[in-house]
Phi, psi and omega in degrees: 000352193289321182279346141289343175269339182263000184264335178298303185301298154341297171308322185268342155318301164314296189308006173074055197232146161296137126275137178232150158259126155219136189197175161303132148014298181246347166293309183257357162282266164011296171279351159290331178280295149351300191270340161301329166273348178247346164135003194271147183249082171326289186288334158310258192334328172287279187315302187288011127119351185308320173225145179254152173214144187183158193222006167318169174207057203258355161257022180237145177236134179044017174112339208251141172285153199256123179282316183308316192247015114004289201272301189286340186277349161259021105318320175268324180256050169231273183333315179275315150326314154309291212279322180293350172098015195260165180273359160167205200220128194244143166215136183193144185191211180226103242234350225286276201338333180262012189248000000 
């Protein structure tokens, strides 16, 4: 799958869209490398916010996924996407890895 996400994530770059990624750790070092090997200056894209990558777990309350505070921190980063002047926010990952 890596490798469609990563020709996915490129594509919606071109197209001027925030990518956010979230996975485990090595699930997102793996796709910096990925996009990083096909041709992305990974680290440009991080500073200039065009892609987020992060393995946090600030949507777990107590050990249980907050489906409610999910929605809203991605509901707030389409809106701030959006506001930074991007044409929108493509986000996709994996949740499964902390369970």
């Amino acid at each position: 799958m890596l490798p469609a996400l990563v020709a996915t994530i490129r594509g919606k770059l071109d197209a001027h869209m925030r990518c956010m990624y979230i996975n485990s750790p090595a699930m997102v070092a793996g796709l910096g490398s990925g996009l990083y090997a096909a041709g992305t200056d990974v680290e440009s894209a991080l500073a200039r916010g065009s892609l987020v990558l992060g393995s946090d777990n600030s949507h777990l309350v107590d050990g249980r996924f907050e489906v409610d505070g999910m929605i809203d921190m991605l509901e707030a980063a389409v809106q701030t996407a959006l506001a930074d002047g991007y044409a929108g926010l493509f986000a996709t990952g994996d949740m499964t890895w902390e369970f």
